[in-house]
PDB file of N, CA, C and O in Angstrom:
ATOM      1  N   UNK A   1      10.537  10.054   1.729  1.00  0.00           N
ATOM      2  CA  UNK A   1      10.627   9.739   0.316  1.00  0.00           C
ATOM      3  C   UNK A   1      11.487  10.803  -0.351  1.00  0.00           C
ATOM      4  O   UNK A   1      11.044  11.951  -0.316  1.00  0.00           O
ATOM      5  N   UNK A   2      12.497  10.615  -0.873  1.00  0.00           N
ATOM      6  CA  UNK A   2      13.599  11.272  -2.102  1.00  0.00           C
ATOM      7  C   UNK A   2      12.574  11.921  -2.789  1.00  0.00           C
ATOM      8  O   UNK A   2      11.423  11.503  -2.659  1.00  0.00           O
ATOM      9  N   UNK A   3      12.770  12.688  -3.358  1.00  0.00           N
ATOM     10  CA  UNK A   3      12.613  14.263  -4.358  1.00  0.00           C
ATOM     11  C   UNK A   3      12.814  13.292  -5.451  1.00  0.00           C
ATOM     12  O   UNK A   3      11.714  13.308  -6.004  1.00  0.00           O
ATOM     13  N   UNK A   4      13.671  12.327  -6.196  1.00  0.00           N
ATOM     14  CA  UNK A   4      14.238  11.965  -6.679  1.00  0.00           C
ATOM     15  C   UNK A   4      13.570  10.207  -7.033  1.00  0.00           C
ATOM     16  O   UNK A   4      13.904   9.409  -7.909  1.00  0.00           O
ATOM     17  N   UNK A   5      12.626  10.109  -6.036  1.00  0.00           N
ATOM     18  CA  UNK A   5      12.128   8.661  -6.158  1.00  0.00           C
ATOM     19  C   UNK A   5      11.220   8.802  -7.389  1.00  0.00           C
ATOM     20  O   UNK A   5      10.627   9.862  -7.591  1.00  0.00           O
ATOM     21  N   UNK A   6      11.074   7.481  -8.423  1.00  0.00           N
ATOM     22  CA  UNK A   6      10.303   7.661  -9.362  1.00  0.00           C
ATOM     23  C   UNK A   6       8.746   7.521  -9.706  1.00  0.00           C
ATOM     24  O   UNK A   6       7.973   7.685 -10.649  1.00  0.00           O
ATOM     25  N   UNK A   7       8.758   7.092  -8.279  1.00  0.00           N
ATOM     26  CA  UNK A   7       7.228   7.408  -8.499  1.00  0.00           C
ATOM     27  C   UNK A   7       6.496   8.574  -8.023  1.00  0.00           C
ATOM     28  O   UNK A   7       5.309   8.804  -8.251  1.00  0.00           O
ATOM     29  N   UNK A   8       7.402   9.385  -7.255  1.00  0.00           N
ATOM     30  CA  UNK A   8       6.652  10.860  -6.863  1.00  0.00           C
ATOM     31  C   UNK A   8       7.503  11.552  -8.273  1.00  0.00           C
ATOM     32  O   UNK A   8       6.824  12.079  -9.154  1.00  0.00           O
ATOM     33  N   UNK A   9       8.908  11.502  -8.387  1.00  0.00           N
ATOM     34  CA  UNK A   9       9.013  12.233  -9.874  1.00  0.00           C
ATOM     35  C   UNK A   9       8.361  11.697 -11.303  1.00  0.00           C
ATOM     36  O   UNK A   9       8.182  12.594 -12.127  1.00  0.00           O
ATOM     37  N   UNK A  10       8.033  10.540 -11.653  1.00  0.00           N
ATOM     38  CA  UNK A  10       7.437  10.114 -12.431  1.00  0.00           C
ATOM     39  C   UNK A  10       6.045   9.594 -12.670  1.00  0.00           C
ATOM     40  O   UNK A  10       5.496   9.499 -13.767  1.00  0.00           O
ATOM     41  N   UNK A  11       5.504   9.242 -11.391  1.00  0.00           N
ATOM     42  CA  UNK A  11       4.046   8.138 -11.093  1.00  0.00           C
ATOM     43  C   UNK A  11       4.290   6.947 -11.516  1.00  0.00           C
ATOM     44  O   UNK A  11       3.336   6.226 -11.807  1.00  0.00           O
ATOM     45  N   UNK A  12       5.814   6.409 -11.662  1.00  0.00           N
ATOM     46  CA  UNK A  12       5.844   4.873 -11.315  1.00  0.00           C
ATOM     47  C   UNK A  12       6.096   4.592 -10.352  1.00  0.00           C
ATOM     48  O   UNK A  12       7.154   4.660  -9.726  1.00  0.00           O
ATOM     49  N   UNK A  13       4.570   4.025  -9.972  1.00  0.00           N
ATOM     50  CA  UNK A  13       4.054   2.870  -9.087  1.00  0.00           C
ATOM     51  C   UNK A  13       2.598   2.935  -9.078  1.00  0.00           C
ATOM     52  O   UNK A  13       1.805   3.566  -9.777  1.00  0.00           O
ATOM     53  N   UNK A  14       2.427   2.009  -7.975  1.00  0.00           N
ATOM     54  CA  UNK A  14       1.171   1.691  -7.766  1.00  0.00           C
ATOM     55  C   UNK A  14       0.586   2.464  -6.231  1.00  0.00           C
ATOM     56  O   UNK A  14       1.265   2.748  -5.244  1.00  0.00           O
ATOM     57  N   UNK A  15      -0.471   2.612  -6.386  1.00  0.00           N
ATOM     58  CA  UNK A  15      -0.956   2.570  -4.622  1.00  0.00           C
ATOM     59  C   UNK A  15      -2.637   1.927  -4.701  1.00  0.00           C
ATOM     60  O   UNK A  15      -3.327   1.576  -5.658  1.00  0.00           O
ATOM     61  N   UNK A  16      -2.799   1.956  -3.750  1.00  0.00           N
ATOM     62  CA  UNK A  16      -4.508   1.970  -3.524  1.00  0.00           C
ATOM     63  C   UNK A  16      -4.712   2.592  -2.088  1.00  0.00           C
ATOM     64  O   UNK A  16      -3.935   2.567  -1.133  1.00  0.00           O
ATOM     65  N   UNK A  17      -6.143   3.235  -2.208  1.00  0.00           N
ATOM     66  CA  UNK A  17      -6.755   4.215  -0.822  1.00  0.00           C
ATOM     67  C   UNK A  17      -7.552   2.990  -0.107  1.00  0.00           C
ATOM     68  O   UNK A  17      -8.447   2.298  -0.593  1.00  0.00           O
ATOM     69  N   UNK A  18      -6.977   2.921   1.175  1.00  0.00           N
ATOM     70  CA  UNK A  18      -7.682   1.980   2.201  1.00  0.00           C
ATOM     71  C   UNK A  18      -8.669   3.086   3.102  1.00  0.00           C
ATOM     72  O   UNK A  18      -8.688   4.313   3.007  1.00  0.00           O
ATOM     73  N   UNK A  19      -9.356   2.322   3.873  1.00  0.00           N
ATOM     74  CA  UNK A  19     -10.232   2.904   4.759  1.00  0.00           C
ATOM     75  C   UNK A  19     -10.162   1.904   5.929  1.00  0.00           C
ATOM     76  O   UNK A  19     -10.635   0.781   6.105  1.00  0.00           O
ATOM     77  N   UNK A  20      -9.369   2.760   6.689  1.00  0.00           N
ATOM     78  CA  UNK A  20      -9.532   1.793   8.679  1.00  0.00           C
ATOM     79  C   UNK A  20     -10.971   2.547   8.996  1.00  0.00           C
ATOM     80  O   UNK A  20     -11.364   3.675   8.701  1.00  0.00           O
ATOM     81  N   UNK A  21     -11.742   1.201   9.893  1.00  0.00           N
ATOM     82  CA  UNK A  21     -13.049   2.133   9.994  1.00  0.00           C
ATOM     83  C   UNK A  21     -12.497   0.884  11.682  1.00  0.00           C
ATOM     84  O   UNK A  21     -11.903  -0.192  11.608  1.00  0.00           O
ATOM     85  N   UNK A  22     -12.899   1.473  12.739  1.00  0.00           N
ATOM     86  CA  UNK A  22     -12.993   0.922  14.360  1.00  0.00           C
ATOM     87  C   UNK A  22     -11.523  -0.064  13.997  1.00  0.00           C
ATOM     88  O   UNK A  22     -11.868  -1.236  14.150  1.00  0.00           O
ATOM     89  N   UNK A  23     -10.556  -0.024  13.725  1.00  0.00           N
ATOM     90  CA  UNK A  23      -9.687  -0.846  13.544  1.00  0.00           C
ATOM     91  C   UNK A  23      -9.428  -2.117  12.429  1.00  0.00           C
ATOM     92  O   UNK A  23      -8.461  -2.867  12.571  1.00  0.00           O
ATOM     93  N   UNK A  24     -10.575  -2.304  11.100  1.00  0.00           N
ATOM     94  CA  UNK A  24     -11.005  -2.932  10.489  1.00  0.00           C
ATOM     95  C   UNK A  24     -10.613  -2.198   9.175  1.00  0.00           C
ATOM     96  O   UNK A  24     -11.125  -1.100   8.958  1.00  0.00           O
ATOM     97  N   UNK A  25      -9.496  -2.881   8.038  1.00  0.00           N
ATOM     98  CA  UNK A  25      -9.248  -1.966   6.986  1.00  0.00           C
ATOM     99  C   UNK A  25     -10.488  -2.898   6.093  1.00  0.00           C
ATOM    100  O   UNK A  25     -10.703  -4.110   6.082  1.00  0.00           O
ATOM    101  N   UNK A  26     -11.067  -1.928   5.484  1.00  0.00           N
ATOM    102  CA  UNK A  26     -12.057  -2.166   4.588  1.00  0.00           C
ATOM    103  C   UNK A  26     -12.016  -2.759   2.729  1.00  0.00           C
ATOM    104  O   UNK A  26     -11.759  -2.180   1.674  1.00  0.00           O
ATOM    105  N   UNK A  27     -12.380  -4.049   3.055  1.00  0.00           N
ATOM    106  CA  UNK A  27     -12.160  -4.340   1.672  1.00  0.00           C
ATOM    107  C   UNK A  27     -10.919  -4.766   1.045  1.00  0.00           C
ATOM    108  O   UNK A  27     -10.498  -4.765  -0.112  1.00  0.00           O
ATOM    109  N   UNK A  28     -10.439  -5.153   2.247  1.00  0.00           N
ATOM    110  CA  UNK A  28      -8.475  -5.323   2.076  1.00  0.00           C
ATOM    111  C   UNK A  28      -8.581  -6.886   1.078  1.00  0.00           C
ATOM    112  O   UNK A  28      -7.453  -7.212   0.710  1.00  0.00           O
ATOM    113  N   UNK A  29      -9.526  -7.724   0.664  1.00  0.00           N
ATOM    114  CA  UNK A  29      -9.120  -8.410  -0.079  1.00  0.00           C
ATOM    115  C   UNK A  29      -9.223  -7.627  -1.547  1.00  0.00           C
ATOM    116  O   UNK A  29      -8.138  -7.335  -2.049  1.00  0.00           O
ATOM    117  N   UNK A  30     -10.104  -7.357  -2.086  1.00  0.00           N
ATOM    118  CA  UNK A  30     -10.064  -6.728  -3.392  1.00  0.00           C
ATOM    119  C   UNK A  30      -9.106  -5.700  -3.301  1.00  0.00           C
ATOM    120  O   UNK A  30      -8.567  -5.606  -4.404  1.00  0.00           O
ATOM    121  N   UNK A  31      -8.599  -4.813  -2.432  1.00  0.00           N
ATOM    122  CA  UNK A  31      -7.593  -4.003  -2.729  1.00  0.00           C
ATOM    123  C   UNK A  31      -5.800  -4.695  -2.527  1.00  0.00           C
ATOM    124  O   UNK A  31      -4.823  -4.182  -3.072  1.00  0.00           O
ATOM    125  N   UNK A  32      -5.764  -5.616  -1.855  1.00  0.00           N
ATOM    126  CA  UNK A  32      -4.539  -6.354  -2.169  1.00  0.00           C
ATOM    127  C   UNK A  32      -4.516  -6.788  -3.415  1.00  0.00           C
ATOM    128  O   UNK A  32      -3.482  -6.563  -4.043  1.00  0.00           O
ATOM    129  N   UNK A  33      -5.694  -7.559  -4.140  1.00  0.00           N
ATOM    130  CA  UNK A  33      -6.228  -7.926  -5.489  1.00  0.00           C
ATOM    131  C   UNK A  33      -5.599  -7.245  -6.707  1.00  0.00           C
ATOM    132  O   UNK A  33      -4.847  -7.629  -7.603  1.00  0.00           O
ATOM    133  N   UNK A  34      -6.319  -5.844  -6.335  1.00  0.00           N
ATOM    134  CA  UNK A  34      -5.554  -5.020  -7.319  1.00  0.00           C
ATOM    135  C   UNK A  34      -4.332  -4.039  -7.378  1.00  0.00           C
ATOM    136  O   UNK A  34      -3.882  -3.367  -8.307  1.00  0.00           O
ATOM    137  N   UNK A  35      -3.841  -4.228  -5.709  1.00  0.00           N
ATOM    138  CA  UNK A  35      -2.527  -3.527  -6.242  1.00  0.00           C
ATOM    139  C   UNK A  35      -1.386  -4.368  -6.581  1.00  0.00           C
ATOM    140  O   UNK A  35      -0.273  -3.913  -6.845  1.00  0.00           O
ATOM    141  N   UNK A  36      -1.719  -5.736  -6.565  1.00  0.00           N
ATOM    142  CA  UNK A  36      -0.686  -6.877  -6.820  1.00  0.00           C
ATOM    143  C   UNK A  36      -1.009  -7.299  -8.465  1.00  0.00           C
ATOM    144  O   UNK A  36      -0.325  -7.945  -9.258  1.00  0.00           O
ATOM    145  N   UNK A  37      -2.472  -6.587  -8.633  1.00  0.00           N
ATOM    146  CA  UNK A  37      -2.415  -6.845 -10.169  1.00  0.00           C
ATOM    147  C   UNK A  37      -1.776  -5.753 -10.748  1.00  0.00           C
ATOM    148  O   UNK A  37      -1.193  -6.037 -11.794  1.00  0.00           O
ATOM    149  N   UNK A  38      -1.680  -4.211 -10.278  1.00  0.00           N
ATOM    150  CA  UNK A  38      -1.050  -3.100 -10.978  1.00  0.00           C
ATOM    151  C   UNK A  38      -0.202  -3.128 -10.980  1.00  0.00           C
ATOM    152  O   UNK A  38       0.388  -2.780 -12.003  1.00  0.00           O
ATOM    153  N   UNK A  39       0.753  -3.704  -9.475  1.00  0.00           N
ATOM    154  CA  UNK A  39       2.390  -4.011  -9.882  1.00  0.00           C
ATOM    155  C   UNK A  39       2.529  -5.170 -10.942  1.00  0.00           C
ATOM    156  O   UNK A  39       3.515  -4.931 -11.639  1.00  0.00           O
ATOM    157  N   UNK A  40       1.890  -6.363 -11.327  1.00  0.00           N
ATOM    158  CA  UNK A  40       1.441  -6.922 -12.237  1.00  0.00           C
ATOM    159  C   UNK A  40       2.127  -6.731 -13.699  1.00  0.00           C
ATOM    160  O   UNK A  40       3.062  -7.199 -14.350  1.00  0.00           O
ATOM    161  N   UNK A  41       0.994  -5.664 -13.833  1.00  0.00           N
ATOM    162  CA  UNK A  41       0.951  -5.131 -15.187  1.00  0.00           C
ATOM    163  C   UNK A  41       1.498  -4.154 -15.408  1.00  0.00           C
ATOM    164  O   UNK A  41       0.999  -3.564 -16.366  1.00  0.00           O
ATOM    165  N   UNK A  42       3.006  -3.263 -14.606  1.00  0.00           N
ATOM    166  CA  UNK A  42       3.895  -3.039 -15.238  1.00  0.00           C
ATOM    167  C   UNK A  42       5.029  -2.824 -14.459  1.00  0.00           C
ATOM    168  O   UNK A  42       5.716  -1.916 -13.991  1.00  0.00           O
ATOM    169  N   UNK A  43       4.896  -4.648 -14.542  1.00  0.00           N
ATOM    170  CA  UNK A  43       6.089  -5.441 -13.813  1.00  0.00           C
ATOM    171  C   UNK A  43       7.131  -4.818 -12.538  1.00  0.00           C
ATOM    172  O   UNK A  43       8.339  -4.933 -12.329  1.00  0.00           O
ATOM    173  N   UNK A  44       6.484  -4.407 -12.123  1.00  0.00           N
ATOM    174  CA  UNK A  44       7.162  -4.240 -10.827  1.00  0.00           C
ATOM    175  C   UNK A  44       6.999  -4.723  -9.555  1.00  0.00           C
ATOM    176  O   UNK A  44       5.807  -4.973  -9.373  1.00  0.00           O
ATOM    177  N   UNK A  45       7.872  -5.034  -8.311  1.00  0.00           N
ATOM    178  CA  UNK A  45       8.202  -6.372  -8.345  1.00  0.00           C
ATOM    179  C   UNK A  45       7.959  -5.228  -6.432  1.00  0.00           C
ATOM    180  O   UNK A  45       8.608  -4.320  -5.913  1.00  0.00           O
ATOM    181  N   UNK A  46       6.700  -6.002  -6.037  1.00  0.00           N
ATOM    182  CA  UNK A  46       6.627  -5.262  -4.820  1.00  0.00           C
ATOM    183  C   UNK A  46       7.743  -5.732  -3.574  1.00  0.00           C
ATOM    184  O   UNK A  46       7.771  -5.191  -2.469  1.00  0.00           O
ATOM    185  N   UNK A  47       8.448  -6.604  -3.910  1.00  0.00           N
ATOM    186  CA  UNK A  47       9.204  -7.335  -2.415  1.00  0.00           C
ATOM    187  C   UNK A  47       8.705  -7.506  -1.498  1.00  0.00           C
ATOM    188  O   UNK A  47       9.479  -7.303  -0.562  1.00  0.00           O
ATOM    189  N   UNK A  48       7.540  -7.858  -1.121  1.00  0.00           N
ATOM    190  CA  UNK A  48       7.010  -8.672  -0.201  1.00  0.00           C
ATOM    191  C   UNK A  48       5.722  -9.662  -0.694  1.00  0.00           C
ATOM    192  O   UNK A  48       5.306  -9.798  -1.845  1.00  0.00           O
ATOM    193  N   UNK A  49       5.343 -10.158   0.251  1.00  0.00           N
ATOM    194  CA  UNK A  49       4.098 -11.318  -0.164  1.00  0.00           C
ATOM    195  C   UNK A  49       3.009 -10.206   0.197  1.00  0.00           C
ATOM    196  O   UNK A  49       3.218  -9.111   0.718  1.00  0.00           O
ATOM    197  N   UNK A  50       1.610 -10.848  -0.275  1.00  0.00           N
ATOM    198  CA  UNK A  50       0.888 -10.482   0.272  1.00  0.00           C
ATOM    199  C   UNK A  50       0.628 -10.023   1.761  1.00  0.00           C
ATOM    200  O   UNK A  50       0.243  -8.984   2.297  1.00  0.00           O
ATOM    201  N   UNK A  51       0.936 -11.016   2.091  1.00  0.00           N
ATOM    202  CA  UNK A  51       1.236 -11.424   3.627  1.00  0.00           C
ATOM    203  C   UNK A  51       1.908 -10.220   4.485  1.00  0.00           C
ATOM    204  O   UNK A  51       1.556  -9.672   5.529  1.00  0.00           O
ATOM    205  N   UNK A  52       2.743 -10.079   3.836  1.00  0.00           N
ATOM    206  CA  UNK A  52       3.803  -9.538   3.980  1.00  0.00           C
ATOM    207  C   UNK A  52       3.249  -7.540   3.791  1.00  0.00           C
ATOM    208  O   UNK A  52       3.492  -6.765   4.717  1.00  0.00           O
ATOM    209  N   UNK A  53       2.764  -7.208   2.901  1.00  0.00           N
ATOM    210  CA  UNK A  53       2.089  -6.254   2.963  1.00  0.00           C
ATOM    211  C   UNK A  53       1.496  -5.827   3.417  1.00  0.00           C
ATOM    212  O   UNK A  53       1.519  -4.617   3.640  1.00  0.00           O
ATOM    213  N   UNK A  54       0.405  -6.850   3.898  1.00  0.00           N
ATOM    214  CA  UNK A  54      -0.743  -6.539   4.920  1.00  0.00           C
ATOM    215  C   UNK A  54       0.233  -6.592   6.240  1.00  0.00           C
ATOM    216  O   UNK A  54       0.003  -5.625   6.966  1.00  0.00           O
ATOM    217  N   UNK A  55       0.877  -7.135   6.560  1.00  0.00           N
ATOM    218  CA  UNK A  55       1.306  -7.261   8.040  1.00  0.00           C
ATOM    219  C   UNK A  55       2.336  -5.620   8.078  1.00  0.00           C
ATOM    220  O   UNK A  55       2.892  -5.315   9.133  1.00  0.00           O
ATOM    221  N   UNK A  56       2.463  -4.734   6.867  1.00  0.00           N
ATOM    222  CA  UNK A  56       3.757  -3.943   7.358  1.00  0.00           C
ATOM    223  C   UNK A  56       2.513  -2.754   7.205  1.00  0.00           C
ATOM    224  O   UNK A  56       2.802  -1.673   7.718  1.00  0.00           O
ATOM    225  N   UNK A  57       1.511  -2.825   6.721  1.00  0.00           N
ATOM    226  CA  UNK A  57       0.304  -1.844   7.163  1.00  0.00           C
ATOM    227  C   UNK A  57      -0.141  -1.975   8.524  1.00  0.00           C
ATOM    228  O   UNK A  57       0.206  -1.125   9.343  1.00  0.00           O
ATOM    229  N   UNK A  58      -0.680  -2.691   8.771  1.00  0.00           N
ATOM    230  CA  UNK A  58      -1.133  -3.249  10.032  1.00  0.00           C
ATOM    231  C   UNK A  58      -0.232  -2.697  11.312  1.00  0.00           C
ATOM    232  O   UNK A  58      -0.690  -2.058  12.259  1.00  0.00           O
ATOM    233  N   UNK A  59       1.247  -3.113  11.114  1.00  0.00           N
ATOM    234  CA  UNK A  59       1.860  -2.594  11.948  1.00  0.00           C
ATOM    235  C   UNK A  59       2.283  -0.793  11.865  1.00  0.00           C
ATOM    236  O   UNK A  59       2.377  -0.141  12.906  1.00  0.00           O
ATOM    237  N   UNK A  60       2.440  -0.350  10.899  1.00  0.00           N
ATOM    238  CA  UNK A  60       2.412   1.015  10.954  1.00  0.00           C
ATOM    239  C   UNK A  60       1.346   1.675  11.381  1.00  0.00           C
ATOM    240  O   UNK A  60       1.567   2.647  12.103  1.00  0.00           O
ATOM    241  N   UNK A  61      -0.692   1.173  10.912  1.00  0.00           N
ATOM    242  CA  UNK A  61      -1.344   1.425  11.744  1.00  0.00           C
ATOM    243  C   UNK A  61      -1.232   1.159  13.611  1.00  0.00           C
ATOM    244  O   UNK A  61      -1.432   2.080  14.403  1.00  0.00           O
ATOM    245  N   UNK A  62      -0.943  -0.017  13.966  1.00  0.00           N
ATOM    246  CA  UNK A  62      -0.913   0.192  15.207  1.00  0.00           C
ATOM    247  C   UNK A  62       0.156   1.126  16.058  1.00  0.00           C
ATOM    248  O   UNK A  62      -0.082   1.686  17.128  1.00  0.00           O
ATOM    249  N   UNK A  63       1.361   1.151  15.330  1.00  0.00           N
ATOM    250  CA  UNK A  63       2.480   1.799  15.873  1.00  0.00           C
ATOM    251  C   UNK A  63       1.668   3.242  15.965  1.00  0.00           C
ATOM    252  O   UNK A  63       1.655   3.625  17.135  1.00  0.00           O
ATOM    253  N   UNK A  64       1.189   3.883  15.332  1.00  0.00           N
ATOM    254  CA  UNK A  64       0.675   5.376  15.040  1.00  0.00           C
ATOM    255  C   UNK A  64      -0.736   5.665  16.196  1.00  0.00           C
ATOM    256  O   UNK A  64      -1.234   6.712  16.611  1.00  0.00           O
ATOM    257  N   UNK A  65      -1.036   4.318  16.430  1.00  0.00           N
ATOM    258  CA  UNK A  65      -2.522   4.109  17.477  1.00  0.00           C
ATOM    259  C   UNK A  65      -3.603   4.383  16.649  1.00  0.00           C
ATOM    260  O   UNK A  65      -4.605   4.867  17.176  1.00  0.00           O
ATOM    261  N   UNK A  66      -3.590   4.097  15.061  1.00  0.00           N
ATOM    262  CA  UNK A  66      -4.984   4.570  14.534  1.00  0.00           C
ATOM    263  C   UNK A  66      -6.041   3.393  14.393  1.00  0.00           C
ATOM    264  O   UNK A  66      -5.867   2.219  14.065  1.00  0.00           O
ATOM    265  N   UNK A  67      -7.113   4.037  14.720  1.00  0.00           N
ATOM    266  CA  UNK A  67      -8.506   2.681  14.758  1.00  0.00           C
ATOM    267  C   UNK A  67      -9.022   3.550  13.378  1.00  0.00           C
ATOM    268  O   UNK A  67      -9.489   2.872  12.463  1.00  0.00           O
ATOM    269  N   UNK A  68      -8.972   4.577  13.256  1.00  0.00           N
ATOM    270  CA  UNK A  68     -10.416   5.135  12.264  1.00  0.00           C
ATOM    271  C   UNK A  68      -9.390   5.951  11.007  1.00  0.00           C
ATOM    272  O   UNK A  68      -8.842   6.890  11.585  1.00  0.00           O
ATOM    273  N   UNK A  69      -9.052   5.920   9.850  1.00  0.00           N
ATOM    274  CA  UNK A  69      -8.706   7.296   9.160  1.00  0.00           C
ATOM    275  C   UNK A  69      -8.747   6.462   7.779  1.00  0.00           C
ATOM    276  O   UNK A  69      -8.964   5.276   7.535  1.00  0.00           O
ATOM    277  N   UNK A  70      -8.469   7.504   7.036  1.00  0.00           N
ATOM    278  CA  UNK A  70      -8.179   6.987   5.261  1.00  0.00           C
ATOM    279  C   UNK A  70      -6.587   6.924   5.458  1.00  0.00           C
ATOM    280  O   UNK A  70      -5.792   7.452   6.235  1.00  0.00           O
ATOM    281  N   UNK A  71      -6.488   5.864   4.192  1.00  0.00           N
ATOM    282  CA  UNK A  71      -5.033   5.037   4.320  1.00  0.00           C
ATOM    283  C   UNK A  71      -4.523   5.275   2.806  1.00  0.00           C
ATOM    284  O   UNK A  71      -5.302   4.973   1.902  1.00  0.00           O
ATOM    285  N   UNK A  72      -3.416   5.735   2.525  1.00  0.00           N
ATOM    286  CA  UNK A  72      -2.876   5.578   1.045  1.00  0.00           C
ATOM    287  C   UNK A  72      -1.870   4.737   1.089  1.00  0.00           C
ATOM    288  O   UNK A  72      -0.936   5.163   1.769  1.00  0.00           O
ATOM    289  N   UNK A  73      -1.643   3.277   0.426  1.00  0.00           N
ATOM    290  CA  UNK A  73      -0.620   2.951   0.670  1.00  0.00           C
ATOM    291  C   UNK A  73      -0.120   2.494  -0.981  1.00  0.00           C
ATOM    292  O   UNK A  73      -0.560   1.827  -1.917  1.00  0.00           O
ATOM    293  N   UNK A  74       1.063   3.311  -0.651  1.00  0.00           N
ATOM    294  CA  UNK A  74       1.824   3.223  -2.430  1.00  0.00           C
ATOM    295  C   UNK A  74       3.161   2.731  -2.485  1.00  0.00           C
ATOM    296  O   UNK A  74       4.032   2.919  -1.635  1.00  0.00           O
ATOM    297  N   UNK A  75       3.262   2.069  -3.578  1.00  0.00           N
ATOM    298  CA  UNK A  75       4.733   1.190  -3.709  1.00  0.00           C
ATOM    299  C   UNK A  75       5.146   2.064  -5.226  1.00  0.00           C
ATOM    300  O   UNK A  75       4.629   2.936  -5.925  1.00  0.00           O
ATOM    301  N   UNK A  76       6.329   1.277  -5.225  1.00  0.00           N
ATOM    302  CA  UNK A  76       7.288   2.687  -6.020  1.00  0.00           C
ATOM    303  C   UNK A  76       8.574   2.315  -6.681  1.00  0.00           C
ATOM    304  O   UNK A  76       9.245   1.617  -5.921  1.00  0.00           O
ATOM    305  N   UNK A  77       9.052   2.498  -7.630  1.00  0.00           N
ATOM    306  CA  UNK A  77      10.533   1.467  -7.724  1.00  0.00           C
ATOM    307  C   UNK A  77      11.833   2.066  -6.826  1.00  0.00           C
ATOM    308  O   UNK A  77      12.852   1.433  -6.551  1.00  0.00           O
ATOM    309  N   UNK A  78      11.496   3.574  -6.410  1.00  0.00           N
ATOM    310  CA  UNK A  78      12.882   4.277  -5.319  1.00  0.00           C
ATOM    311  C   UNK A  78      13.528   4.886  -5.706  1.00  0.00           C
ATOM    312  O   UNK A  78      14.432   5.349  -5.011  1.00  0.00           O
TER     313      UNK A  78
END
């Protein structure tokens, strides 16, 4: 991430804290819920589907081999 991206220089964006517990992210419907409502409500435009989100977590968890840890996953305008 750029020095320069605006959501680490500014805090525009969104994230939410997941929890992988045995390979199982916890609660992933209410937290897709609301980070698609925070990009939402100030309009920013995540580029992917839902779908699409969950599947590019999923795969960064498996690529890394994690079954168990806390997860931050944050979107950002760049």
């Amino acid at each position: 991430m750029s020095v320069f991206d605006s959501g680490f220089a500014l805090g525009d964006g969104v994230w939410e804290g997941l929890r992988l517990v045995k390979g199982t992210l916890i609660s992933l419907d209410a937290h897709m819920d609301r980070l698609f409502e925070g990009a939402r409500s100030i309009d920013l435009d995540i580029g992917l589907s839902r779908q699409g989100v969950i599947k590019a977590v999923q795969d960064t968890l498996d690529r890394n081999g994690m079954t168990t840890a806390p997860c931050r996953l944050m979107v950002t305008r760049g």
